[in-house]
C-alpha positions as CSV (number, residue, x, y, z in Angstrom):
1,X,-7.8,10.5,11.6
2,X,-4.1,9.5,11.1
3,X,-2.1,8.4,13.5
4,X,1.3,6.2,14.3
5,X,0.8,2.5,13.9
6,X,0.4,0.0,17.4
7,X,1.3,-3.2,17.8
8,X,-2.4,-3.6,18.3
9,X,-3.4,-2.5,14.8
10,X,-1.7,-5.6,13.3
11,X,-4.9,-7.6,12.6
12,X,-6.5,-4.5,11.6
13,X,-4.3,-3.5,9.1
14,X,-4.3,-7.3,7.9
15,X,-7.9,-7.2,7.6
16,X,-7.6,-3.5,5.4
17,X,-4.2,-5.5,3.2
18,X,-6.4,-8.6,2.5
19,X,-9.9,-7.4,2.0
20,X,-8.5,-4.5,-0.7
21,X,-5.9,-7.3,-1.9
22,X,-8.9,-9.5,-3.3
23,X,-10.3,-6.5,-5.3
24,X,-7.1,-5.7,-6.6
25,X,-5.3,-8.3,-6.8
26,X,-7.8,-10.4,-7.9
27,X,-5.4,-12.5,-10.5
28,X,-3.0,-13.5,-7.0
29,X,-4.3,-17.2,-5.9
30,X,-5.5,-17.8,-2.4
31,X,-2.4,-19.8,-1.1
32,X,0.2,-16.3,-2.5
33,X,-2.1,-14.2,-0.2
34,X,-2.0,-16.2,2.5
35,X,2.0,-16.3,2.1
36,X,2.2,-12.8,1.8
37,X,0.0,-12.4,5.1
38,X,2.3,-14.0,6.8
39,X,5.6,-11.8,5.5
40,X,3.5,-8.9,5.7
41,X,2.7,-9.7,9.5
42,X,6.4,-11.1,10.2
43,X,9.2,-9.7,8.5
44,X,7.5,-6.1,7.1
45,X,5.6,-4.4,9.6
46,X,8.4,-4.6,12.4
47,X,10.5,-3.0,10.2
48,X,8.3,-0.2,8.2
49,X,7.2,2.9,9.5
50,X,3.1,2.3,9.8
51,X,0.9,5.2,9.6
52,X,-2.7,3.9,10.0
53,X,-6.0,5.8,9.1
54,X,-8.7,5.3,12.0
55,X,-12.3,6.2,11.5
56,X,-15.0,5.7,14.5
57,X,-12.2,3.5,16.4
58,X,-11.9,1.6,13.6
59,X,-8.4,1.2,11.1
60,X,-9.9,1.9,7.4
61,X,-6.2,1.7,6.0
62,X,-2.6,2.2,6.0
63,X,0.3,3.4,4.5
64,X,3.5,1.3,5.6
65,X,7.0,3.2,4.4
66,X,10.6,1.7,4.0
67,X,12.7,5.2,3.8
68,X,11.7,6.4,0.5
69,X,9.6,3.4,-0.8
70,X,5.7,2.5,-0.5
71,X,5.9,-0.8,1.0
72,X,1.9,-0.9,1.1
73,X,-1.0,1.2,0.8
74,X,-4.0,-0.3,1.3
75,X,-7.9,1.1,2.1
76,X,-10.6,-1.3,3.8
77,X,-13.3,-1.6,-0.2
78,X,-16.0,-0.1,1.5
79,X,-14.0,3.0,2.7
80,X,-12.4,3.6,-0.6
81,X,-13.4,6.6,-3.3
82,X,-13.7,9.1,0.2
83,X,-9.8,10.1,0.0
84,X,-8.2,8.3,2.6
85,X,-5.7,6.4,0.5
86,X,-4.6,10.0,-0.5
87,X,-4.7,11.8,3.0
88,X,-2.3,8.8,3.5
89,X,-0.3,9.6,0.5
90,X,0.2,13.3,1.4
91,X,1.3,12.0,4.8
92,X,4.2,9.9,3.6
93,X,5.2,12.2,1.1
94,X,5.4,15.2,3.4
95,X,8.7,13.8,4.9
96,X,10.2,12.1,2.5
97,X,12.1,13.7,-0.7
98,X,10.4,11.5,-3.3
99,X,8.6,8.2,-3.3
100,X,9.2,5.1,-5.2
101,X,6.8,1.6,-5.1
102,X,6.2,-1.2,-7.1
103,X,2.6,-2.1,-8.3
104,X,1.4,-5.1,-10.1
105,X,0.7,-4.5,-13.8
106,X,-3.1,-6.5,-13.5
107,X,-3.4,-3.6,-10.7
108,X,-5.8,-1.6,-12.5
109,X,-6.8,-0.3,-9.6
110,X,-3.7,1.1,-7.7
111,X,-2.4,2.0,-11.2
112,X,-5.1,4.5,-11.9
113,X,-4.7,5.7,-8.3
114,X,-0.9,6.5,-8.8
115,X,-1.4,8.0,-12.1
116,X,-3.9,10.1,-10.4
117,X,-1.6,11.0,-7.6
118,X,1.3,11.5,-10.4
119,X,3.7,8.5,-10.2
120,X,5.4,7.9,-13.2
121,X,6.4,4.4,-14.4
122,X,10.4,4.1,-14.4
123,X,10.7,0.5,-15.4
124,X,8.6,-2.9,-15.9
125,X,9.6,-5.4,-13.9
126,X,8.9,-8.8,-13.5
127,X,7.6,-9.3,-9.1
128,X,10.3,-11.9,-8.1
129,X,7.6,-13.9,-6.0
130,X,4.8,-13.6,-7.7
131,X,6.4,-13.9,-11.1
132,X,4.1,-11.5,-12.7
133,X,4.5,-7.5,-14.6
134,X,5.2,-5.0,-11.9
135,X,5.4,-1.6,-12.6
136,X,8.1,0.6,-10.8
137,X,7.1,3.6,-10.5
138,X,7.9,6.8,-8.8
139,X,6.7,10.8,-7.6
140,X,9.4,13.2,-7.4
141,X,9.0,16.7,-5.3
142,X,7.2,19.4,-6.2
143,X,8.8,21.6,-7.9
């Protein structure tokens, strides 16, 4: 089930970011996840529009939006492969004109899930504070 973000889901969603982050972003050291736990929790999820995916009571994932961009997706590991991350997707994209995120090059993979999905790369970056390859990539309408 999805539903609007709570204030209450904030550990739960953590728990989804950090648990998927250390599958796929396995090449990220301990002390960058534990910084970006703490932006994530702080700075990002006041301002982002949250939808959460909830199954028996309990948040599986989310999908955090700034206007037009992906800010986060992010499915618990053992919930993953069952199409949540896309019912999440489809969410998002049905109010938005396009979408646009950025997704870390060692990302193999959230990259094979956007290519899936149909994002195309626009440009390679370099993520200011991880200093590593991003990918910016994005899904125009249907047409």
């Amino acid at each position: 089930m999805l539903r609007p973000y709570v204030d209450a889901d904030l550990e739960a969603t953590l728990d989804a970011w950090f648990q998927a982050s250390l599958v796929a972003h396995h090449f990220l050291t301990e002390e960058f996840l534990t910084q970006e736990r703490r932006a994530i929790a702080e700075q990002w999820m006041p301002i982002a529009e949250t939808t959460v995916c909830e199954v028996e009571g309990r948040v599986v994932g989310f999908i955090s939006m700034i206007d037009n961009e992906v800010g986060a997706i992010f499915v618990q590991p053992d919930h993953q492969g069952r199409g949540f991350g896309r019912a999440l997707m489809d969410h998002a994209r049905q109010s938005r004109p396009y979408l646009e995120l950025g997704v870390f090059e060692a990302n193999e993979i959230g990259r094979r899930f956007y290519d899936a999905y149909g994002f195309e790369v626009v440009e390679r970056v370099t993520n200011s504070e991880a200093g590593l390859p991003e990918l910016r990539m994005r899904l125009e309408p249907d047409e």
